[in-house]
C-alpha positions as CSV (number, residue, x, y, z in Angstrom):
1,X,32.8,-4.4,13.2
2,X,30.0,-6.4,12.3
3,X,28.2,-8.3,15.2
4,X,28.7,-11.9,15.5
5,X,25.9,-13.8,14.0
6,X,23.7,-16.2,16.0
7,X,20.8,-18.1,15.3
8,X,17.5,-16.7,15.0
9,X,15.6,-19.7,15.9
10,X,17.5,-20.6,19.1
11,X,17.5,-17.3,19.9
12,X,14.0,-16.2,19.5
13,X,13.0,-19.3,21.5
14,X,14.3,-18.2,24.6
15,X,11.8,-15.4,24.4
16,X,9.0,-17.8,25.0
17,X,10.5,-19.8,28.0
18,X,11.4,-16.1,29.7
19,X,7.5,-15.3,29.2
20,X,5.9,-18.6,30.3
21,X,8.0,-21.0,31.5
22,X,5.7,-23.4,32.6
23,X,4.0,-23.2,29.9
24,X,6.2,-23.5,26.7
25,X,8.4,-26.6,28.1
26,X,5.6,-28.3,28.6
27,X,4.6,-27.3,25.1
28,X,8.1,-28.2,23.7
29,X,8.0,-31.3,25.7
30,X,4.9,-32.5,24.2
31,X,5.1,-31.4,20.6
32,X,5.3,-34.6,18.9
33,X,1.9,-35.5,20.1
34,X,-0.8,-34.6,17.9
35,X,-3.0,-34.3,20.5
36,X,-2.8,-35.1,24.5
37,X,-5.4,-34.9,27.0
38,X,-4.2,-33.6,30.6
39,X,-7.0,-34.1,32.4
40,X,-9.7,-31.9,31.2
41,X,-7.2,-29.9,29.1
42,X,-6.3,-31.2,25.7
43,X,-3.2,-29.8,23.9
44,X,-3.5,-29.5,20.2
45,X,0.0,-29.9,18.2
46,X,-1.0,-31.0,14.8
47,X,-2.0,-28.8,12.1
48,X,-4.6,-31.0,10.9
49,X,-6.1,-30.8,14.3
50,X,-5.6,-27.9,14.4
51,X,-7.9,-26.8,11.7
52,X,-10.2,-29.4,12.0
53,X,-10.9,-27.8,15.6
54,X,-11.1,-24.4,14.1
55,X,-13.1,-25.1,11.3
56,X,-15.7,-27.5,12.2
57,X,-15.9,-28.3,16.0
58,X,-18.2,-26.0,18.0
59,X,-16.6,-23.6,20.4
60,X,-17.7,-21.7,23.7
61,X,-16.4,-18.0,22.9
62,X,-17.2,-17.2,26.6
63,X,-15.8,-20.4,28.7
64,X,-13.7,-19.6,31.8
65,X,-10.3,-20.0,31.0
66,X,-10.5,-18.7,27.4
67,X,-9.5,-15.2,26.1
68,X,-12.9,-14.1,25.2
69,X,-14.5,-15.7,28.7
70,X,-11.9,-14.1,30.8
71,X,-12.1,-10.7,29.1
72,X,-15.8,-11.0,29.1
73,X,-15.8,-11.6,33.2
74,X,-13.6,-8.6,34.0
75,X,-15.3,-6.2,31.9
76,X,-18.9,-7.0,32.5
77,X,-19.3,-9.1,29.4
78,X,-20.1,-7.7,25.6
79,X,-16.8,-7.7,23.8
80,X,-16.2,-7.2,20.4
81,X,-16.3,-10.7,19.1
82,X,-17.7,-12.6,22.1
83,X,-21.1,-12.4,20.8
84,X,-22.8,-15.6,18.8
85,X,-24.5,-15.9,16.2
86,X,-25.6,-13.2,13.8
87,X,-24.1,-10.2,16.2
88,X,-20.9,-12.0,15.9
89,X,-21.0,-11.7,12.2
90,X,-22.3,-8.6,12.1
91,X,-19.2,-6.8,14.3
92,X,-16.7,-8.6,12.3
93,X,-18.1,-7.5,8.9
94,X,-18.2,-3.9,10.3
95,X,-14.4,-4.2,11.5
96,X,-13.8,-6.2,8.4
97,X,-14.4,-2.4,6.5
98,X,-11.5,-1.0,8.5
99,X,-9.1,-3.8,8.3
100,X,-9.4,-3.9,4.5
101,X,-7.4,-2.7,2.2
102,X,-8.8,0.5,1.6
103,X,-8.4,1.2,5.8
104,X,-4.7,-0.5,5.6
105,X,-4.3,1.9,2.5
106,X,-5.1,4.8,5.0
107,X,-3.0,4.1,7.9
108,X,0.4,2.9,5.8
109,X,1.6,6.6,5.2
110,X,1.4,7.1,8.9
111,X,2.6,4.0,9.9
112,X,5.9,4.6,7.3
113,X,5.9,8.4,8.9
114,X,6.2,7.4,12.5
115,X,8.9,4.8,12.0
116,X,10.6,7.5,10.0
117,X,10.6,9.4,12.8
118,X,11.4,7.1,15.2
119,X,14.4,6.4,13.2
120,X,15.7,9.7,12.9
121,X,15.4,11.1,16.3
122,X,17.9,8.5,17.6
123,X,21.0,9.4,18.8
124,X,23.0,6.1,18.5
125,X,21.4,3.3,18.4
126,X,17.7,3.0,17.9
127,X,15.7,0.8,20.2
128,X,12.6,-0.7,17.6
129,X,10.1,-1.4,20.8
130,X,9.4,2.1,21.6
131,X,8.5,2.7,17.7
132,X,6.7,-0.4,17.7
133,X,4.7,1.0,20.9
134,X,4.0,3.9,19.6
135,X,2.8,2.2,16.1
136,X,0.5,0.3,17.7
137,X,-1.1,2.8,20.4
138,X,-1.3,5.0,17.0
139,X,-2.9,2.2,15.1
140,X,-5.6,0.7,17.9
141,X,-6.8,4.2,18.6
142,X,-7.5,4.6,15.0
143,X,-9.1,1.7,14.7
144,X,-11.5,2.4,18.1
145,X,-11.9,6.1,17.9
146,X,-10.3,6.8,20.7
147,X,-8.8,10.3,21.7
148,X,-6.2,9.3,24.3
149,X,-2.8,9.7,23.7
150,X,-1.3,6.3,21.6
151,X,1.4,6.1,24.4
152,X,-0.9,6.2,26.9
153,X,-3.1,3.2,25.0
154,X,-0.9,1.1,24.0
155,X,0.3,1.2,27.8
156,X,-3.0,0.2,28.9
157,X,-3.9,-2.3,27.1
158,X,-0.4,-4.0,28.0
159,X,-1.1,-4.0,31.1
160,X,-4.8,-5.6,30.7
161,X,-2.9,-7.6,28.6
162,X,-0.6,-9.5,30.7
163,X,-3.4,-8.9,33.9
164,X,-5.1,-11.5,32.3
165,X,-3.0,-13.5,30.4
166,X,-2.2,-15.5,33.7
167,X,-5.9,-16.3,34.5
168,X,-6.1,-18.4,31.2
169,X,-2.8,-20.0,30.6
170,X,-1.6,-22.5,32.6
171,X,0.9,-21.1,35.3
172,X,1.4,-20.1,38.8
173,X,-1.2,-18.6,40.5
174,X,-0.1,-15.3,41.9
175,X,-2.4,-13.2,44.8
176,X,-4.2,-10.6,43.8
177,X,-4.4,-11.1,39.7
178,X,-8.1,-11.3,39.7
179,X,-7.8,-8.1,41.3
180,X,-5.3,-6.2,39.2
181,X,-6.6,-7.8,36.0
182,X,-10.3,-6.1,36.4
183,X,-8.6,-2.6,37.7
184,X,-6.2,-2.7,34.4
185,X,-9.2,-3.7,32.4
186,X,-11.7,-0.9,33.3
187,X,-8.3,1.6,32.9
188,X,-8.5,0.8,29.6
189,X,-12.1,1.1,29.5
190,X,-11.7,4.9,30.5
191,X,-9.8,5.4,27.0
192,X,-12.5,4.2,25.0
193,X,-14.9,5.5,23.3
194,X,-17.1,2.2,23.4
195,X,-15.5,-0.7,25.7
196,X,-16.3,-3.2,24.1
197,X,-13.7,-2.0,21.7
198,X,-11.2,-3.5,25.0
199,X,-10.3,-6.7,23.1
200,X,-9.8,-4.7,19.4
201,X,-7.4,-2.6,21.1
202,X,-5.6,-5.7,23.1
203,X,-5.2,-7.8,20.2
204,X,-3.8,-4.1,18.0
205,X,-1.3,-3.2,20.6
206,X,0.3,-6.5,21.8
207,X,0.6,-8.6,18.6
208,X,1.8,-5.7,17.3
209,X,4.6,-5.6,20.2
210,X,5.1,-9.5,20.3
211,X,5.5,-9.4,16.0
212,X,7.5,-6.8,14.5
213,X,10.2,-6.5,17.3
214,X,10.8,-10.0,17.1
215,X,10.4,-10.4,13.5
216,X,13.1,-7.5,12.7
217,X,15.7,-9.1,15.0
218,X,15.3,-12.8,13.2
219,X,15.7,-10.9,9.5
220,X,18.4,-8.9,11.1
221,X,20.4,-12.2,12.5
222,X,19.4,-14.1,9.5
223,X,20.6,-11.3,7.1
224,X,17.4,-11.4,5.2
225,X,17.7,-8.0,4.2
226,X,17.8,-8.2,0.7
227,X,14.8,-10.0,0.9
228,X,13.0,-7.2,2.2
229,X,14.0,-4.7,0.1
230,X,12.9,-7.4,-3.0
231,X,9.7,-9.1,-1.6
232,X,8.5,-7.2,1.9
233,X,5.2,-8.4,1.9
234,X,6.2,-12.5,1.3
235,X,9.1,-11.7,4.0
236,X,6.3,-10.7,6.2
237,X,4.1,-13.5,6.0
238,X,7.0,-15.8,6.5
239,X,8.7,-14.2,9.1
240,X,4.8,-14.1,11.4
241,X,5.1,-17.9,10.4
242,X,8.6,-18.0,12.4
243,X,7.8,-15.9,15.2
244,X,3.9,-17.1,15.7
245,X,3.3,-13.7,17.8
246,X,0.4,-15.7,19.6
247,X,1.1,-19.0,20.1
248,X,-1.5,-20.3,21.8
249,X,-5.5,-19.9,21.4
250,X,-7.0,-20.6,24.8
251,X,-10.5,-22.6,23.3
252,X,-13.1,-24.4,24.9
253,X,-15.5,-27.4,23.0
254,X,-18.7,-26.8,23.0
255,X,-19.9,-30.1,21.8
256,X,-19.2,-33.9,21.2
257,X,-16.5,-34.4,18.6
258,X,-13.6,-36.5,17.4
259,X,-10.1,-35.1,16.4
260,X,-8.0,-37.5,14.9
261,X,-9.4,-40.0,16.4
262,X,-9.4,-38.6,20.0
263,X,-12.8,-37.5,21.7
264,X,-13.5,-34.0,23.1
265,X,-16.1,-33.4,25.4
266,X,-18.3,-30.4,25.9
267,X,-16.3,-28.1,28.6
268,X,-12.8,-29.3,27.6
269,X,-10.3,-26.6,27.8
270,X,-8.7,-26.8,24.4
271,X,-4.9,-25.0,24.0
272,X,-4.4,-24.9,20.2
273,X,-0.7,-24.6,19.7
274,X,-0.2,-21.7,17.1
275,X,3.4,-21.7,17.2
276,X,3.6,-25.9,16.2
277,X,0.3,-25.8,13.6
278,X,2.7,-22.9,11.6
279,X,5.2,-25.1,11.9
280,X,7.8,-22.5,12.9
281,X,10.5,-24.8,14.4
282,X,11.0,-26.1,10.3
283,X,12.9,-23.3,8.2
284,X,10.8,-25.0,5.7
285,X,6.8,-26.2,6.8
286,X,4.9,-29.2,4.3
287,X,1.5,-28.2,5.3
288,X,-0.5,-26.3,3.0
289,X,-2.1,-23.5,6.1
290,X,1.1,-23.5,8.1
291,X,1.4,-19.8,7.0
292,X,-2.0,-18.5,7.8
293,X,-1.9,-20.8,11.2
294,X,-0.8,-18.3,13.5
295,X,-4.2,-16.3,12.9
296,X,-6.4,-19.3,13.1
297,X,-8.4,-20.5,10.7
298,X,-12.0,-20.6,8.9
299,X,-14.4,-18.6,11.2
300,X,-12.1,-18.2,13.8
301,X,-9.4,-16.6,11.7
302,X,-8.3,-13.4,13.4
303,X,-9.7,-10.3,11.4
304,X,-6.5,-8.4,11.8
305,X,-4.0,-11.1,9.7
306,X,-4.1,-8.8,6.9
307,X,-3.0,-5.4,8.7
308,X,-0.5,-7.3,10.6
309,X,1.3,-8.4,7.9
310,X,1.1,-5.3,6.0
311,X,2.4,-3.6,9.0
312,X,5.2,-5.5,9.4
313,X,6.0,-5.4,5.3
314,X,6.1,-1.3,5.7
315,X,8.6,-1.7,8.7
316,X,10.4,-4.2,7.2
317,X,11.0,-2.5,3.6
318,X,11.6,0.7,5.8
319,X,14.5,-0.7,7.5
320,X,15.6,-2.5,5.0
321,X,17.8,0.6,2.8
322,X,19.4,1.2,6.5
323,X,20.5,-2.3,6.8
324,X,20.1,-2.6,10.4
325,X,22.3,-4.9,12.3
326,X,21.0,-6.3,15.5
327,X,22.9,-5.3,18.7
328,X,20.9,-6.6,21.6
329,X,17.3,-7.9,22.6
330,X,16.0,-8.2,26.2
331,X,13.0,-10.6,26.4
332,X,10.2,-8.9,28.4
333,X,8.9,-11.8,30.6
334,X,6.1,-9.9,32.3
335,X,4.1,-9.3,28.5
336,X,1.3,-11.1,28.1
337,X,3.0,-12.9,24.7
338,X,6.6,-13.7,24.1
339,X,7.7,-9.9,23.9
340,X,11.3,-8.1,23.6
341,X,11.6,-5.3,26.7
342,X,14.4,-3.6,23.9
343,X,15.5,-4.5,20.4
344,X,18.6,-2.7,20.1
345,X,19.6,-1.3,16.0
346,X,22.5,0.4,14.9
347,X,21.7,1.6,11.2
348,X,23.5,2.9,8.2
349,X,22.9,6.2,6.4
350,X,20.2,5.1,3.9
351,X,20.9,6.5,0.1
352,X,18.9,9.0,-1.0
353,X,15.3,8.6,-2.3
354,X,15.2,4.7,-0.9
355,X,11.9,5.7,1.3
């Protein structure tokens, strides 16, 4: 019998609240306001805003509350994209290399290997997030060097992942995660090869977990899989646009500027709101960058948009000859973004020759 079908926005919305409560109904709750100021936090809704912060206001990379200050703090400082100026550049055009196409050409027959057999060794039902997992820990520690067993990684940097997560998004302070967020961090320190790799293999191994999980239940409860099997790549991009895997950029100004018509000051903790610049609550979005939103933008655009998305296009034209329906999901609320715990699959026999 065919499961009853429900609706993948409503649905995949209740993944947020369960990761950040606080957070996201305050977000929801304040989403028609292109900006607000909250003190000495602004939240930004608006996609112009948005990229006008991205692109042309200047931003502290190492500010406390922000991803790359709070990373920076627990690991001793000198992370992969922290750095200003000219060593900033330099470690993104060196990671650019393995992020292009020729590296994405690499990794893709692995990639479509390992969900192959992931698929295959289920008895039953296949659960996607321990695929997924073992995708990503695959995937980060070929993009760091790094010997340790992809299990292993991708287990650590979860962990540092969600450590720290709560000492830069609003929430409620809980004893001890100053503590447990520098322990997790220098764990996962261990299974490099060169720490500062830390945030490479963070951002690898949880917007990997938060994206494709997520994204194969909404084309599963929307029925989208002809679409896969037709257009995988344009599926992709549109289903990261849904699902905005990280929906909110922790930022700090640097300097004096006006946004739409409201001022920031130097030291204003700035939330950019992914998930509303993408416009993922419209089936439909009328802004030009909506698509490319949920990487940031301009010099702040995240160097891994393009494996992500061909990542996601392998897995999703890899499902797509089984068409998979969706049997349950269990939000994960201790992840560090909106995550599924299990994404439950039953699949049919796919005809020979469709992989």
């Amino acid at each position: 019998m065919t499961p009853r079908r429900t609706d993948p926005r409503r649905t995949d919305r209740s993944v947020y609240l369960r990761s950040h409560p606080v957070l996201f109904a305050l977000l929801a709750a304040t989403r028609h306001r292109p900006l607000l100021r909250l003190g000495r936090t602004v939240l930004v809704h608006h996609p112009d805003a948005y990229r006008q912060i991205l692109t042309k206001v200047p931003l502290d990379r190492t500010a406390e509350h922000t991803t790359g200050g709070t990373a920076a703090r627990l690991t001793g400082g000198g992370l992969l994209f922290d750095q200003n100026g000219a060593e900033h550049r330099a470690s993104r055009r060196a990671l650019g290399h393995l992020l292009g196409s020729e590296g994405i050409a690499e990794l893709r027959p692995g990639w479509r290997q390992l969900i192959n057999s992931g698929l295959s060794s289920a008895n039953g039902p296949v659960d996607l997030v321990p695929v997924v997992r073992l995708l990503a820990g695959t995937t980060a520690a070929a993009l760091t060097g790094s010997t340790a067993d992809p299990l292993d990684l991708a287990a650590a940097t979860e962990r540092a992942a969600a450590a720290t997560a709560r000492a830069h998004l609003p929430g409620l302070p809980r004893p001890g995660a100053r503590r447990r967020a520098r322990a997790t961090a220098e764990h996962l320190g261990r299974l490099l090869p060169d720490p500062r790799d830390a945030m490479l293999a963070v951002a690898a191994v949880n917007t990997t977990l938060a994206a494709l999980p997520r994204a194969v239940a909404w084309c599963a409860r929307a029925d989208w899989w002809d679409r896969a099997r037709q257009d995988p790549d344009a599926l992709a991009a549109e289903l990261l646009r849904l699902t905005a895997a990280s929906p909110v950029l922790p930022r700090a100004a640097a300097a004096e500027a006006t946004v739409l018509g409201h001022r920031l000051r130097p030291g204003d903790r700035l939330l950019l709101v992914a998930r509303h610049a993408a416009q993922s609550h419209r089936d439909t979005p009328d802004h030009p960058l909506a698509t490319r939103a949920p990487f940031g933008l301009g010099p702040h655009t995240c160097p891994g948009a393009t494996l992500a998305r061909a990542q996601l296009a392998t897995l999703l034209s890899t499902l797509a000859p089984h068409h998979p329906h969706l049997l349950r999901t269990t939000p994960n609320p201790r992840s560090a973004l909106p995550s599924y715990r299990t994404c439950l699959l039953t699949l049919r026999e796919a005809p020979p020759g469709a992989h």
